[in-house]
Each structure stands twice: as C-alpha cells, then as structure tokens.
N, C-alpha and C positions, 0 to 999 in steps of 0.2 A: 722826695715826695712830701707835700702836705700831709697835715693828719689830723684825726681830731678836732677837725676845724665843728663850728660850734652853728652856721646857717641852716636854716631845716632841707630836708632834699623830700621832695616827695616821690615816688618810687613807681610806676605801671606798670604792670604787668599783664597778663591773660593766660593766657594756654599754648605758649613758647615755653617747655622748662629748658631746652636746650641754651635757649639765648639768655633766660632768667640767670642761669647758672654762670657763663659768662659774665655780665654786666654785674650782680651781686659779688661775685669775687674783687671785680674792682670794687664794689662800693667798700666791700672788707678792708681791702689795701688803701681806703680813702680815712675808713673809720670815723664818718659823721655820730655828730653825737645826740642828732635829733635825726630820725628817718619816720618818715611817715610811707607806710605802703598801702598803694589801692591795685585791688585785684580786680577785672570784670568778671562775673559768674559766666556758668558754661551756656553754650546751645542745649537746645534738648537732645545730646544725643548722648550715646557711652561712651563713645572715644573723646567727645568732648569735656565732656563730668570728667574722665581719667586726666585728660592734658592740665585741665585749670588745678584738679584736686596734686599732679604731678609738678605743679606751677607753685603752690602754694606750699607745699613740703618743702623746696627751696628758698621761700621766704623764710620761712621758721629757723633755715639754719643761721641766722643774722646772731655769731658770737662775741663780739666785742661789744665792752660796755657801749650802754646806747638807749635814749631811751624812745621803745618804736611804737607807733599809733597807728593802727589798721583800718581800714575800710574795703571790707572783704564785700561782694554783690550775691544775693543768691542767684539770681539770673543776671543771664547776659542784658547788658546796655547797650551795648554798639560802642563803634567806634565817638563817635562824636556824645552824646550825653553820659558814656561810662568815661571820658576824658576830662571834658565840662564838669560834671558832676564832683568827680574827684579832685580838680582844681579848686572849684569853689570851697567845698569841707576842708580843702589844705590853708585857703585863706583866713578859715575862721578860725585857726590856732594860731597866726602868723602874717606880720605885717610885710614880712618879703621871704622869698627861697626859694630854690634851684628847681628844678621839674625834670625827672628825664625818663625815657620811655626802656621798655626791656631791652630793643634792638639797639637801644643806643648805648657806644662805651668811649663814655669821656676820658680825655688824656687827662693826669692829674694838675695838672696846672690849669683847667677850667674850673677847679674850686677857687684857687686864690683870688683870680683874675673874676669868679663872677663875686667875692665878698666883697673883691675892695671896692666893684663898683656897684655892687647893692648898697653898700655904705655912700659912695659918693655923688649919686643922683639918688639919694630915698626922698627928697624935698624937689625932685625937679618936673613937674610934669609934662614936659616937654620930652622926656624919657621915656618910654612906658614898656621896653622889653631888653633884653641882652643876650642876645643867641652866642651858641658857640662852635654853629658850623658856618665855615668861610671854604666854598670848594675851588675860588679864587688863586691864582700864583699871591705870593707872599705880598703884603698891601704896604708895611710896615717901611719905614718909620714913622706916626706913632704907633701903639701898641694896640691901639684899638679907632676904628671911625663910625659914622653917624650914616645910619642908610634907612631907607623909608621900607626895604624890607623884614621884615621879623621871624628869621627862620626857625623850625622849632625843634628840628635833631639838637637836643640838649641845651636847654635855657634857662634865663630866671626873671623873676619880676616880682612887682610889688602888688601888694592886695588895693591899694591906691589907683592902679591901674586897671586891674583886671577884672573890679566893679563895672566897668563900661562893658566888657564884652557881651554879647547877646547873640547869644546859638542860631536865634530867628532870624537876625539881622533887619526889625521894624523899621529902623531907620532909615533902611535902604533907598525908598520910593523916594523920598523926601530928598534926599541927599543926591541921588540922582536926576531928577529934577529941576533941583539947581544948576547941574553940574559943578557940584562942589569939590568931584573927584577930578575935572580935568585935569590944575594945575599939576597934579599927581603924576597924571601920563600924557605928556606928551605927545609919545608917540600914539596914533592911532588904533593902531593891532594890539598893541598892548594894552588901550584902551575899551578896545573890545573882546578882549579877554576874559579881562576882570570882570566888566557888565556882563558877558553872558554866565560866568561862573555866580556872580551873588542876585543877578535875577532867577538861576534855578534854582537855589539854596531858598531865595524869597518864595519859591513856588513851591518850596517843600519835598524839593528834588536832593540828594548826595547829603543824605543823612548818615551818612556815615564819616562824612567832612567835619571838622571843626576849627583847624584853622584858617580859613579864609574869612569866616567871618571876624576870626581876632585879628586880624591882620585889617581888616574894615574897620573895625574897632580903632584900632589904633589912630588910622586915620582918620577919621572919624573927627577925634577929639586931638587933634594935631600933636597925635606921639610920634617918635621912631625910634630905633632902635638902633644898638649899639652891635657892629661886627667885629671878632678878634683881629687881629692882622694876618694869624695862620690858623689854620683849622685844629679844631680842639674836639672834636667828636667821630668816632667813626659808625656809619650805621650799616648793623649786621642783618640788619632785614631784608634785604633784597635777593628775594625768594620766592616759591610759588604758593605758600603758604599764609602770605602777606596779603593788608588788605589794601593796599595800594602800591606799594613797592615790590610789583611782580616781575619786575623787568633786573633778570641777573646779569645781564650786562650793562646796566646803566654808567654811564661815567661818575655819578655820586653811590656808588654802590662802595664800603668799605673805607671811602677816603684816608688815604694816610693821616695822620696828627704830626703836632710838633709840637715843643715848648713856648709856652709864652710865658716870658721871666715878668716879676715884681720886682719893686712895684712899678707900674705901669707907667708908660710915658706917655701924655695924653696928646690930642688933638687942639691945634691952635684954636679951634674956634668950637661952635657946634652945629654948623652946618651939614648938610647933610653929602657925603661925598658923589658928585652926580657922577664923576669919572669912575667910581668903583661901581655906582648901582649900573648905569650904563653898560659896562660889561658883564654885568652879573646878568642883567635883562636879554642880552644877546645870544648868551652863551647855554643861559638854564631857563628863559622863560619863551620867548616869540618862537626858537627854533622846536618845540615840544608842543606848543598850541596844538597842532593833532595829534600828534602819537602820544602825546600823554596829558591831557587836559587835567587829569588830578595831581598833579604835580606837589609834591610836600613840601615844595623845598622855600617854602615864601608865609 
C-alpha cells in the first residue's frame, strides 16, 4: 500500500458517522499528508444536530501526522452547493487533488494512479477530470482510457478545470441552440436524456444535483476524462438514507475493486474510447432513463 503520499485529498462528509468511520480508516491506512475536510451542517432537527455533531467526532480522530484544513457549515447546504462550495474552497489552496465522498472507499492503488496522472496531464486541457469508478468488466490493456463520461465515486482534478463549472449551468441555452452537444450523442434517447436533465437544472429544478452540470461543464469546454481499466472505488451508500442512491439493490451498489499496478501503461493515443463509452451508455445510462433519471454515475 502507498502511504504518505503528499496530493491534497479533500474529504465530505454529513451525518453518515457510520460510513464516515469506514472511509476515514482507509484514509488512515492511506495516511495523506495534506487532508482538507468539509462537513455540511445539520437540518433543523435533533437527530440531525446529533448525526452531523456524531460525524464530525469522527473527523477529529485523523492521528497520523497530517496537516488538516476544515471547512465545517453551520447549517445545511444541500447536496449540490454544500459540494460545489466545498470544491471551490479546496481549489483555493491547491492547483490539483483527489475529492471523495464519505460513502466512497477507494482501493489504495487509486492514490498512485490518480498522482501519477494529476502530474501527467496538469498542462493538458483537453483532460479535465480522472474518476476512479469503472463498473465495466476489466478494459485493460492499457491501464487507463479516455471517455467523455466523468464519473464522480472518487475522483481528481485540477483547479485549471474546475473554474469552468457552473451549478447554474447559463450556458445551457446557448449551447443548446446550437446544438453543440449533438456530436456528443449520437444516439437520440440518450440525447434526450441529457436535454431533459440540464433544461430542469436551467429551470432551477434538482437542486440537490451537482454533477451533471460538471459533467456539461466539461463538455462544454472540450474535456474528458480519464477511466481506470478496473474499478478503484467501492460505494457504501446505497441505502435508504441516501439522497440519491436509495436503491439497495443496484448493480453499482458496493462494486468490488482491484489493483491497478504503477506505473501506468498508457493509451496509444488520446482519443476517446467510443467502444467502452458505448457500453458504458447501454448498460448504466438508456436502460435507467426511468427508473432512475438521477443517476450518479456520469
């Protein structure tokens, strides 16, 4: 296991201490030497004050040297501007680094694999994110490909990037318009997916969303993103407690991990692999259009 490695990891939490307690142990066993933690404040109730105030006793126990920067909320934000908001404050210490949520527990080999390539696209901006779930059968050989999806169970990026995102998503209209998302999608359904998801986000709808509009973002400004060959996170939130991942039997619920060895063997080129997004679109996105229109996983 890596250790000690030296990329900042920014840290979410809420009013999970169960799952906090989990994912902090790994980050213990990872022992980053920069941790930034952002907690959201409670709802107004008592059992909520107790879960977040129960959330954040967990934090405090962070014992290995380290040095950590809080950003504690006295009230709740929500899902999407107590995310946003906490990203943004992590960029202003930091020109790139890791993000990962309470529910998520990265294998340790998604530290190396996100340094080496936070180091080796920090000049490219044709890159603008590096996720490290792939719920995909094994993609490899190489170690890593190029997909226009940016999934966010455990990721990293640069502050170079992630000045483009916008919660609002103003550009929307304009973009759409042109249709400058077509070349994107192809297919149709899946083209009207997407439009109806960031025309409700434009109307001020699923405020509690915030990745989809990064994921626009990106495209937007012709990023994409980098997926491992094997899945490198597994996410413990698919529960009834969750605020989108309420479905305990999803097929991305818990996904196994594996190893991903250094240093990395790269991809001939940097195209974008249309055979992996292709099945990626088949398997997690067109068949979910109704039964689960908020889908995380992109």
């Amino acid at each position: 296991m890596n250790s000690d490695f030296s990329t900042p990891i920014l840290y979410l939490a809420y009013n999970r201490p169960d799952l906090t307690a989990r994912t902090v142990q790994r980050l213990r066993e990872l022992r980053p030497t920069r941790l930034f933690l952002a907690a959201d404040g409670p709802r107004p109730t008592a059992q909520d004050t107790a879960r977040t105030t129960a959330v954040r006793a967990v934090l405090d126990t962070v014992d290995w040297p380290c040095t950590v920067t809080r950003r504690y909320a006295p009230h709740n934000q929500g899902c999407r501007d107590g995310v946003v908001g906490a990203v943004d404050w992590f960029f202003t210490h930091t020109p790139a680094g890791i993000i990962l949520e309470d529910d998520c527990l990265p294998h340790p080999s998604f530290v190396p694999y996100a340094e080496e390539l936070l180091t080796l696209y920090a000049d490219d901006p044709s890159v603008m994110h590096i996720s490290a779930t792939n719920p995909l059968p094994y993609s490899g050989p190489p170690s890593y490909h190029f997909s226009r999806y940016n999934r966010v169970w455990g990721w990293a990026t640069w502050a170079r990037a992630w000045q483009h995102n916008d919660p609002a998503i103003r550009g929307w209209p304009a973009f759409k318009a042109q249709r400058a998302h077509h070349p994107h999608f192809p297919d149709p359904a899946e083209r009207r997916l997407w439009e109806d998801r960031w025309d409700a986000i434009h109307r001020g709808e699923h405020r509690e969303n915030w990745n989809h509009q990064w994921f626009l973002a990106c495209l937007m400004h012709g990023g994409k993103a980098i997926v491992p060959a094997v899945n490198l996170v597994s996410n413990l939130g698919f529960r009834p407690d969750a605020t989108h991942t309420t479905n305990l039997g999803d097929s991305e619920a818990e996904l196994p991990c594996a190893a991903l060895l250094t240093p990395l063997t790269r991809p001939a080129g940097h195209d974008i692999d249309a055979a992996q997004d292709r099945l990626y679109r088949q398997r997690f996105l067109l068949p979910q259009r109704t039964a689960r229109p908020e889908h995380r996983g992109s």
